[in-house]
C-alpha positions as CSV (number, residue, x, y, z in Angstrom):
1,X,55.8,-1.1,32.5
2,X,52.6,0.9,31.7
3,X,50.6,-0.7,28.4
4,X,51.5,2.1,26.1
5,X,55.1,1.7,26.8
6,X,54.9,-2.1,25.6
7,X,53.4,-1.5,22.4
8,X,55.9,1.1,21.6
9,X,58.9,0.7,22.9
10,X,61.7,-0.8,21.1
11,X,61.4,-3.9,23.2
12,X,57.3,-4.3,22.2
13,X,58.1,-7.7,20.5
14,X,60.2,-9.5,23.5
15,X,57.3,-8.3,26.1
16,X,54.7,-9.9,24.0
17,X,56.5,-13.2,22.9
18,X,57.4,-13.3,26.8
19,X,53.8,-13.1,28.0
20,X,52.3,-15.3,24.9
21,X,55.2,-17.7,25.5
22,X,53.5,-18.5,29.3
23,X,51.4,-21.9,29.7
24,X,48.7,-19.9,30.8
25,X,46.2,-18.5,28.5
26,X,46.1,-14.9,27.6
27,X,42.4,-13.5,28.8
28,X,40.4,-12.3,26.1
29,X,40.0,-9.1,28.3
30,X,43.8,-8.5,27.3
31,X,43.3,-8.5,23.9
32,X,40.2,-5.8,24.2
33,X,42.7,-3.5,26.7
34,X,45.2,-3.4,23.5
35,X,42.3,-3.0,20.9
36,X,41.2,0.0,23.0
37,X,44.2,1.7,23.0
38,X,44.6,1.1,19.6
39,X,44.2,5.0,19.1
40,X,45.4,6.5,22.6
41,X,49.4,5.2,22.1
42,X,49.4,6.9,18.2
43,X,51.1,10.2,19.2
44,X,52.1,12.5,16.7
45,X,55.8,12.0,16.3
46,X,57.1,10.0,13.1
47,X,58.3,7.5,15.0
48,X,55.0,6.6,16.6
49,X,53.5,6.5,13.1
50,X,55.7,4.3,11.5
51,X,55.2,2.0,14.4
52,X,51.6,2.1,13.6
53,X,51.6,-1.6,11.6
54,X,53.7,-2.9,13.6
55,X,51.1,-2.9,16.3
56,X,48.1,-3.7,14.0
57,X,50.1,-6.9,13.5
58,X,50.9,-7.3,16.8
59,X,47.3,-7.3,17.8
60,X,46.5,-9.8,14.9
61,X,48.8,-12.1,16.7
62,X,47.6,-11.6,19.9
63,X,44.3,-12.3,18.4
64,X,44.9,-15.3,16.6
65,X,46.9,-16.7,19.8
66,X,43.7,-16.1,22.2
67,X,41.4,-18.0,19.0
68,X,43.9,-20.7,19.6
69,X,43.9,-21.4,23.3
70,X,39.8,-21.4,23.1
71,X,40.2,-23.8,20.4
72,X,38.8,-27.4,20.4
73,X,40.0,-29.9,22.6
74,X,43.5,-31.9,21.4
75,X,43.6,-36.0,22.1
76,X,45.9,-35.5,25.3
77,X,43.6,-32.6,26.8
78,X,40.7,-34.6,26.8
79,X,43.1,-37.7,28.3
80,X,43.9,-35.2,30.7
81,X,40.4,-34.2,31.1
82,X,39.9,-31.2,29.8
83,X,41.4,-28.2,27.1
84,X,43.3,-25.4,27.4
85,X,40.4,-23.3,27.4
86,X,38.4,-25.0,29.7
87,X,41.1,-24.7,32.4
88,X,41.0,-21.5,31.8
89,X,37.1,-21.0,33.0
90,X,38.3,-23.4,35.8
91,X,41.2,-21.1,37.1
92,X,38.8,-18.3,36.8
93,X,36.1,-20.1,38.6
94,X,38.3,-21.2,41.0
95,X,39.2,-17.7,41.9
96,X,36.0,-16.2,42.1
97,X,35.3,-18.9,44.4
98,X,38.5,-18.2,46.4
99,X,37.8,-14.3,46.8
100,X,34.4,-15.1,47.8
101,X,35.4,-17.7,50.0
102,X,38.0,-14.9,51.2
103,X,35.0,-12.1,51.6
104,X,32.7,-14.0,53.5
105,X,35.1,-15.8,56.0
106,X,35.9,-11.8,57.0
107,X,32.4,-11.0,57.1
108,X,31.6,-14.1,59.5
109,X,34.5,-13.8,61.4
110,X,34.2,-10.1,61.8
111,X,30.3,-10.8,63.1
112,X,31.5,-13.3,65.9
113,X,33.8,-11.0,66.8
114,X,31.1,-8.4,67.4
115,X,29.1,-11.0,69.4
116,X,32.4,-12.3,71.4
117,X,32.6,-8.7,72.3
118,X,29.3,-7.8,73.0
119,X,29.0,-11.4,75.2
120,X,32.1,-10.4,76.8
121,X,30.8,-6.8,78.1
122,X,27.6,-8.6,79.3
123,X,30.0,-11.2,81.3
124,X,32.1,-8.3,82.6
125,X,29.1,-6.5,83.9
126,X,27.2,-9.7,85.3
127,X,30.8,-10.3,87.0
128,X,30.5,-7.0,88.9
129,X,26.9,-7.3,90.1
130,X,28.0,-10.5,91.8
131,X,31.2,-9.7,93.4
132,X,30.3,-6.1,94.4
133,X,26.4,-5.9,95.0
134,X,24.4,-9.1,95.2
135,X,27.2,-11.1,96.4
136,X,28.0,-9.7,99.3
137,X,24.8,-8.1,99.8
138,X,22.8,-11.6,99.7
139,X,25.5,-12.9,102.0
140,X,25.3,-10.2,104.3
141,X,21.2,-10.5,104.4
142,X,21.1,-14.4,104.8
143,X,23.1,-14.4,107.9
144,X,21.4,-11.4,109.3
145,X,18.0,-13.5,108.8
146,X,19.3,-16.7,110.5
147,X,20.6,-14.0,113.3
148,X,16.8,-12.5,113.9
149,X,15.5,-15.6,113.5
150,X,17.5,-17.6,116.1
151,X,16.9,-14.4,118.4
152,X,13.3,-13.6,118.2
153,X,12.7,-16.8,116.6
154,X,11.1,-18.8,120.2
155,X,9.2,-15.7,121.3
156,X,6.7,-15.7,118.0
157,X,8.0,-12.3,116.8
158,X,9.8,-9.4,117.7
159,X,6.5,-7.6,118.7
160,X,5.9,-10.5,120.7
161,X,9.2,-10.0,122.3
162,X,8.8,-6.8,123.5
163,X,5.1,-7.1,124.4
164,X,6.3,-9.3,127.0
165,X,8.7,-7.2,127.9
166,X,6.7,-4.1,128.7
167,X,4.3,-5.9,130.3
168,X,6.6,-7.2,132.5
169,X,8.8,-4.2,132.8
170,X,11.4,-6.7,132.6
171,X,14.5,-4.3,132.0
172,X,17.1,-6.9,131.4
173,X,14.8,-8.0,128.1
174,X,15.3,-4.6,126.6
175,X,18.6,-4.5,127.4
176,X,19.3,-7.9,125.8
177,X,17.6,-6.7,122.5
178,X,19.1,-3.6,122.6
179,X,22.4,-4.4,123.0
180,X,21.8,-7.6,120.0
181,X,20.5,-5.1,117.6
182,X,23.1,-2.1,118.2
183,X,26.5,-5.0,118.2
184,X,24.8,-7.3,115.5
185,X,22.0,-5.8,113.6
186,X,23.0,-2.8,113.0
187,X,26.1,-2.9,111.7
188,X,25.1,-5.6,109.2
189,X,22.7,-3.3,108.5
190,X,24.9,-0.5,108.1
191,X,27.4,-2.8,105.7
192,X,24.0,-4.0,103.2
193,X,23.7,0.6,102.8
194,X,27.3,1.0,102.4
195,X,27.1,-2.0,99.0
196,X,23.8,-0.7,98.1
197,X,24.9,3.2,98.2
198,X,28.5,2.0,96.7
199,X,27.1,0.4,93.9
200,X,23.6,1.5,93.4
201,X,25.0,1.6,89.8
202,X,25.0,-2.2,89.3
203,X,21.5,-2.8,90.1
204,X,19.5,-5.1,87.3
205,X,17.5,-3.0,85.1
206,X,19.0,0.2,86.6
207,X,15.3,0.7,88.5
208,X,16.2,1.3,92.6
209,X,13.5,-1.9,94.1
210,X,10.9,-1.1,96.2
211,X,13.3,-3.8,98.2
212,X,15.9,-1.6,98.9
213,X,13.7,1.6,99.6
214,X,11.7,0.3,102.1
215,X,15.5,-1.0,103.7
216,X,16.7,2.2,103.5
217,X,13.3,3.6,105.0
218,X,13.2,0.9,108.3
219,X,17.2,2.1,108.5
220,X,16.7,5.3,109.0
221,X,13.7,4.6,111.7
222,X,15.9,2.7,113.6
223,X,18.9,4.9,113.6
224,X,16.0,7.3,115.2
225,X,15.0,5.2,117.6
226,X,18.8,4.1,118.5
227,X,19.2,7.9,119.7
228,X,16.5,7.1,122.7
229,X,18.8,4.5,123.4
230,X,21.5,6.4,123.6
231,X,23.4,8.3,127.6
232,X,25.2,11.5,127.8
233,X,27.9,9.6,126.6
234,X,26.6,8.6,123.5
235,X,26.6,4.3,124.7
236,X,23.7,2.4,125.5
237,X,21.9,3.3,128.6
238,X,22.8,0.8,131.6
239,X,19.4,-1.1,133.4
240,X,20.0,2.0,136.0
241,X,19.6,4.5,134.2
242,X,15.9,3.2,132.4
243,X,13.0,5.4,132.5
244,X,9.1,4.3,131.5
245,X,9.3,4.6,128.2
246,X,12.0,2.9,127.8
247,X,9.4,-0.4,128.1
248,X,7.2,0.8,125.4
249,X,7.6,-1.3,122.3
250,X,7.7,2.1,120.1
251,X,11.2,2.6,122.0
252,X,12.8,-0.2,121.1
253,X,11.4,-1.1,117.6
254,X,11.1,1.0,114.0
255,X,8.2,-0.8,113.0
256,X,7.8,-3.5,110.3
257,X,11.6,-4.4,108.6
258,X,10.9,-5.6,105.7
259,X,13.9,-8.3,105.7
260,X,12.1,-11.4,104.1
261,X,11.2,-9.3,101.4
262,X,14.6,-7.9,101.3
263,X,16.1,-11.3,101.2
264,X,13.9,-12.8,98.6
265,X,14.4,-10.0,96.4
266,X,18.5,-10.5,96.5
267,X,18.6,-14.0,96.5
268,X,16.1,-14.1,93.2
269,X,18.7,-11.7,91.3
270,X,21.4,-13.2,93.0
271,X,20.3,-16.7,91.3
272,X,19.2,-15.0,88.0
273,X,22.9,-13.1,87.4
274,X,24.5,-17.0,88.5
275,X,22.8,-18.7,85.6
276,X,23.6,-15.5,83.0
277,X,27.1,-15.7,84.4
278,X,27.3,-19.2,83.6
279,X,25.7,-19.3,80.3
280,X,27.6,-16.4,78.7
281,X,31.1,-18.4,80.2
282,X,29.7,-21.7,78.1
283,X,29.2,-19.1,75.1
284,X,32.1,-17.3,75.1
285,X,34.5,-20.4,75.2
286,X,32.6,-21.8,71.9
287,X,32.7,-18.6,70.4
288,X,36.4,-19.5,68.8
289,X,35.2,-22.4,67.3
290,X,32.0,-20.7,65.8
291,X,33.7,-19.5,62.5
292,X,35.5,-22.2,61.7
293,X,33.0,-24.9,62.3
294,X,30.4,-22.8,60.5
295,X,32.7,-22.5,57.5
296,X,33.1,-26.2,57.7
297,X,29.6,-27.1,57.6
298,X,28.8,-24.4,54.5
299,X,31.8,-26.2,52.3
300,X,31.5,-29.4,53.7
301,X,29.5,-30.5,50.3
C-alpha cells in the first residue's frame, strides 16, 4: 500500500495503530516522509478535504509516539541495559555494520577470485610448457648427451674421432659413426625439431633462444652432409662403395653442435617452470581459505 493511500483511505487509522502498535520503534525518518506529503495527498475532491484534520492529527500522534520511544530511560530499561531508544541506534548500528560487513566480504571474495583465476591460467600454461616442450624436450636432449658422450666420449672428441679416422683411412670408423649418428642421432634430433616446431608457442618469454637456433642451424648442416652419405638407393653407402672423401672429417661432421649449450639452456627452464609449477599448486590450494581466514583476522577484535 503506497503512503498516500494510508493516510487517506478509509482504513488510515488501522494501518497506523498497526505499525505504532509494533515493539519496534518508528524511525524519525517516517515521521518526516508523512510531514512531506503533508501537501502532495490533499487533492481536490471534498472528500480529501474533509480528511485534511484527520491527518494533521494523525501526524501529531505519530509525532508524539516517536518523542516517546526517544524518551529517557525507564527503571527496567536500564536493568535491561539500555532504553527503547538506545536500541534503536543499536539495531541501526548493527545493520550498517552488517551491510558493510555484507559489501566488503563480496569485494574480498570477488578479488581472490580474480587472483585464483589469474593463478590458475599461469598453472595451466606452466602445465603445458612442461608436458609438451621442455619435458620431453629436456628428456630427449639428456639422453642424446649421455649417447655422444659414451660414443665419442674415450676418443677426446668427435673431431678427434674422425682425425684418426682419416688419417688412418680406417673405413670401418666412418662407417661405425655414420651408421650411430643416422639410427641414434638423428632421429633424436629429428624428435627435439618436431617439439620445438610443434610448440614453438610455449617457449618462456615468447623470444625463440639463441639455444634452439643454432640447433636448428647444426640440423640442417648435417641433414646436408647426411646426403654425401647417402647410395643410389637412398641408404648408407656400404665400406665398398667408399671414395676419398669420404675420410675427410668435413664428410662426416656439420661442424660444432652446440648440444651442451642446448642442454643447459632446457634443463635451466625446465627447473625454473618445476618450481613455478609447484608454487602456484601450494597457492592455489590456500586460495579457498584466503577469504575466510582474512575475514577472521579483520573481526577477530
Amino acid at each position: 500500500m503506497s503512503l498516500n493511500k494510508a493516510l487517506t483511505g478509509l482504513h488510515s487509522r488501522i494501518v497506523l495503530h498497526q505499525l505504532l502498535s509494533r515493539s519496534k520503534k518508528i524511525p524519525c525518518a517516517y515521521f518526516c516522509l508523512l510531514k512531506r506529503k503533508e501537501y502532495d495527498v490533499m487533492a481536490s475532491s471534498q472528500s480529501m478535504k474533509q480528511n485534511h484534520v484527520r491527518y494533521l492529527s494523525t501526524l501529531e500522534f505519530i509525532r508524539n509516539k516517536v518523542t516517546s520511544f526517544e524518551g529517557p530511560k525507564s527503571e527496567d530499561g536500564q536493568r535491561k541495559g539500555g532504553s527503547s531508544g538506545r536500541w534503536g541506534v543499536s539495531t541501526e548500528w548493527k545493520l550498517i555494520s552488517s551491510f558493510a560487513l555484507g559489501v566488503f566480504s563480496w569485494l574480498m571474495t570477488s578479488y581472490f577470485d580474480r587472483q585464483h583465476a589469474r593463478k590458475e591460467v599461469q598453472l595451466e600454461l606452466i602445465n603445458r610448457q612442461i608436458r609438451d616442450l621442455y619435458g620431453p624436450l629436456y628428456g630427449n636432449r639428456l639422453v642424446q648427451e649421455t649417447t655422444y658422450r659414451a660414443v665419442v666420449g674415450e676418443h677426446a672428441g668427435l673431431q678427434n674421432y674422425l682425425k684418426k679416422a682419416e688419417e688412418a683411412k680406417d673405413a670401418d670408423m666412418i662407417r661405425r659413426w655414420r651408421s650411430f649418428v643416422w639410427n641414434v642421432m638423428y632421429p633424436m634430433d629429428k624428435q627435439a625439431e618436431e617439439l620445438i616446431c610443434k610448440n614453438a608457442h610455449l617457449i618462456v618469454n615468447s623470444e625463440f633462444p639463441e639455444e634452439f637456433e643454432q640447433f636448428l642451424t647444426h640440423l640442417a648442416q648435417l641433414q646436408f652432409v647426411m646426403e654425401h652419405w647417402k647410395n643410389e638407393n637412398g641408404k648408407l653407402e656400404s665400406v665398398e662403395e667408399f671414395t676419398p672423401d669420404d675420410f675427410l672429417i668435413r664428410n662426416n661432421a656439420p661442424g660444432e653442435r652446440g648440444l651442451k649449450e642446448m642442454l643447459t639452456h632446457v634443463e635451466q627452464k625446465y627447473k625454473e617452470l618445476r618450481a613455478k609449477q609447484k608454487q602456484l599448486i601450494v597457492e592455489t590450494s590456500a586460495d579457498d581459505q584466503s577469504v575466510t581466514s582474512l575475514l577472521s583476522k579483520t573481526f577477530k577484535k
